[in-house]
N, C-alpha and C positions, 0 to 999 in steps of 0.2 A: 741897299739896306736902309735907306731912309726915307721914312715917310712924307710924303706930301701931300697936295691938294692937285687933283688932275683935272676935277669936272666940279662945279658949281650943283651941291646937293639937292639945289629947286629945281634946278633943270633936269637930272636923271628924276627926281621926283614928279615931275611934271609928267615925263616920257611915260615912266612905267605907269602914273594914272593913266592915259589916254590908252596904255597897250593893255591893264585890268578892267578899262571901260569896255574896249571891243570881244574881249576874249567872252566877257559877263553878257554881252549883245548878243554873243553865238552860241550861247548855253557850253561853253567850255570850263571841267573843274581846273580850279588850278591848287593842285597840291603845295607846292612852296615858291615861293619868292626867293630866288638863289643869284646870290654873288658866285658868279663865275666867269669874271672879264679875261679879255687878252691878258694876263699876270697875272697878278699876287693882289691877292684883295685887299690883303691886311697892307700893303703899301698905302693905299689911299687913308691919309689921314680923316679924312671924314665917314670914315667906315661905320662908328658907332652914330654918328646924328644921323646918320642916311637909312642904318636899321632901326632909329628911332621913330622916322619920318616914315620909312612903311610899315609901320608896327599897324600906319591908321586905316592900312584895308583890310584887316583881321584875317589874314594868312598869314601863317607859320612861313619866319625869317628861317633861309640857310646859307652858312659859307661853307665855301671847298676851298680847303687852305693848302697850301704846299708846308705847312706847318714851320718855314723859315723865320719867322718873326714873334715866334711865342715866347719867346725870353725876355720881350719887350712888357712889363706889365702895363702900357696904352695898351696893345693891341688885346693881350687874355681880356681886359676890361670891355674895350670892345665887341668881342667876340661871346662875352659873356651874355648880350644883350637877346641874341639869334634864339632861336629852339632847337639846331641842330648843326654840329659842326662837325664836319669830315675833314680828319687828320690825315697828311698821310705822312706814312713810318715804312721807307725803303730800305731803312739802314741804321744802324745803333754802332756804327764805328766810324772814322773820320775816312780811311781811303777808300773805303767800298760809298761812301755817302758823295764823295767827290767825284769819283767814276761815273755813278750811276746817275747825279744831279747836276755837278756839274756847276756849285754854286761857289756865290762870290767870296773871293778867296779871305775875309774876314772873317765868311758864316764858321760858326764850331758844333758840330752835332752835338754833343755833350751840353752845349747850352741850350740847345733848341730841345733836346730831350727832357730836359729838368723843366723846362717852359712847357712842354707837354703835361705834363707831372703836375703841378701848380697849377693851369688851368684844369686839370679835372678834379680837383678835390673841391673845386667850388661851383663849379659850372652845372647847374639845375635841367639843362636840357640832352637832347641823347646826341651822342658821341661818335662819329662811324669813325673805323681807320682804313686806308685802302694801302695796299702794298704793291707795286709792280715792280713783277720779276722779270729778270732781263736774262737769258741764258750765259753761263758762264760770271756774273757778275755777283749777282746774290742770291744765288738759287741752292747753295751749299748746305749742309745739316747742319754746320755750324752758326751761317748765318740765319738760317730759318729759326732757328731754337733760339738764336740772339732776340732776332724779333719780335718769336713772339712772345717770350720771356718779356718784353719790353713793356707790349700791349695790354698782356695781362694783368699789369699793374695799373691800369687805368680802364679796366673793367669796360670796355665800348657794348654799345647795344647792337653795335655789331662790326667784325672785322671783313674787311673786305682782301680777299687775293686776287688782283688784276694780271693778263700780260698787256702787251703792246698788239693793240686790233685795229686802231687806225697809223697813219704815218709818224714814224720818230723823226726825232731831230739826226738819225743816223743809221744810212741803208741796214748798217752791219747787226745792226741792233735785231734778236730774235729773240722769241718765247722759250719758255724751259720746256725738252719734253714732254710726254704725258705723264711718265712715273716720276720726273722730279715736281710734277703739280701734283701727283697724287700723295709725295711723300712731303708739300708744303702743306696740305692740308691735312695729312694726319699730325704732324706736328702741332700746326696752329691749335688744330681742335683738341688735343691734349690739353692746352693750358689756355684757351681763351672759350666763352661760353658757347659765343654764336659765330660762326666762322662761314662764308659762301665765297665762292669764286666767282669775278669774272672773266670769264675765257671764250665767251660764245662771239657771234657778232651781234652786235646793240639793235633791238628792233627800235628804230627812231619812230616817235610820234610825234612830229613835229605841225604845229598847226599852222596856217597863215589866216592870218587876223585882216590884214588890210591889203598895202600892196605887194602881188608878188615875187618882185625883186628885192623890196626893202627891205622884206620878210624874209628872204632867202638868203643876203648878203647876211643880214644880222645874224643869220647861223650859223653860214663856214666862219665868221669870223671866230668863233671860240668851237668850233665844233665842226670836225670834218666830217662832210657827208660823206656816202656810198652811192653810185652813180644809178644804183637800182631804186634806194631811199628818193633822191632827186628826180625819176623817172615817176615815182608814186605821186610824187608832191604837185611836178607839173602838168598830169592826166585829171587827178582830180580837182586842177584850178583852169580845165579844159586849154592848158597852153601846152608846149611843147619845148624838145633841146635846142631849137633854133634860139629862144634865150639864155641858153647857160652858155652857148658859143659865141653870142655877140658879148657878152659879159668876159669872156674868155679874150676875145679882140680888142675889147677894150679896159685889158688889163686889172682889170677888179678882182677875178677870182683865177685859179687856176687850178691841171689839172694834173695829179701827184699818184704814183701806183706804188701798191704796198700788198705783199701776200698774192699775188697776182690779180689783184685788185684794184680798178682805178675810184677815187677820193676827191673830190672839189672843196678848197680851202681858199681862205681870201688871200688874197696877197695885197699885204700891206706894204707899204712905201718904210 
């Protein structure tokens, strides 16, 4: 729950000039500059100088928040700074929020909701909320209606309904049927404007700018491939799986099945 300083904000500034240098080399658009590291964004106390410092390649800032830390007026300040900030709202009660996230046992949803609340009454830029449903957990009429009761008070440009499409923190963990996502999205769209599900699997378009291992660890690290995605990625940079396997032996990444699916993730020390 407390903020710090992890990275020296010239140095990830430095990174991402040289990685908006190459991308601009290979005539690649790039739609936003997105805080999405291994955690929680809003932890890093230099969140707001670091969205100040890419303000200067004139691409729209975005964070993806787990929305834990918005009670804190640094971090809505912060976050104020971005164009576009994706909440997400699993939960508007304390045991179903504990279940399903699993946070530090200080956090109180009640305060991170009212922190919700307060940054959107001033926050100039658009607003996503994303919800994942967990079968059995918060998939209930009651808790659908909680939520999006909730959202609708902060008006988003758009609410997003997710399940679980790559690997959880927990085999056990499934999606809600199809008629309990059909009846979370006739709920949400009652009472929220613009409502889409994600349920599909994610087409990745992921490019490689430079080298392509650096450029592929940088990815599972916050983003699990699909071993069909990594199969496109190493055809059209004419290399092949004998690099995802020495990567594999030599303990960098590894290789995790979900949905009867297998997934490449970093493995971090």
């Amino acid at each position: 729950m407390e903020r710090k300083q992890f990275y020296e904000p010239r140095l990830i500034f430095n990174e991402l000039k040289e990685k908006v240098s190459k991308l601009r080399e290979i005539g690649e658009k790039i739609d936003f500059i997105t805080f999405v590291p291994d955690g929680e964004p809003t932890l890093d106390i230099n969140l707001g100088e670091e969205i100040r410092m890419f303000k200067t390649f004139d691409i729209p800032i975005a964070v993806i928040t787990n929305s834990s830390l918005l009670f804190l007026e640094s971090v809505r300040k912060d976050l104020s700074q971005a164009d576009l900030v994706s909440l997400k709202v699993d939960a508007v009660n304390n045991l179903t929020f504990k279940k399903i996230n699993r946070p530090h046992h200080l956090l109180d949803i009640n305060l991170i909701l009212d922190g919700i609340i307060e940054f959107s009454k001033f926050f100039t830029g658009k607003i996503l909320t994303e919800t994942m449903l967990v079968e059995g957990i918060n998939d209930s009429i009651e808790e659908l209606q909680g939520i999006a009761s909730f959202i609708s008070n902060i008006a988003p440009h758009k609410a997003y309904i997710s399940i679980p499409t790559r690997p959880p923190a927990e085999k056990w963990v499934r999606p809600p049927k199809e008629e309990v996502l059909n009846m979370a999205y006739q709920v949400f769209s009652k009472k929220i404007k613009s409502v889409e599900m994600l349920i599909t699997k994610e087409e990745g378009e992921f490019t490689i700018s430079g080298d392509l291992q650096e450029d592929l660890l940088s990815i599972v690290s916050v983003h699990p491939i699909r071993e069909e995605e990594i199969n496109k990625m190493l055809i059209e940079k004419g290399s092949n799986f004998s690099l995802i396997d020495d990567l594999i032996k030599r303990g960098l990444i590894k290789k995790v099945e979900y949905n009867n699916e297998n997934f490449y993730i970093r493995k971090l020390n």
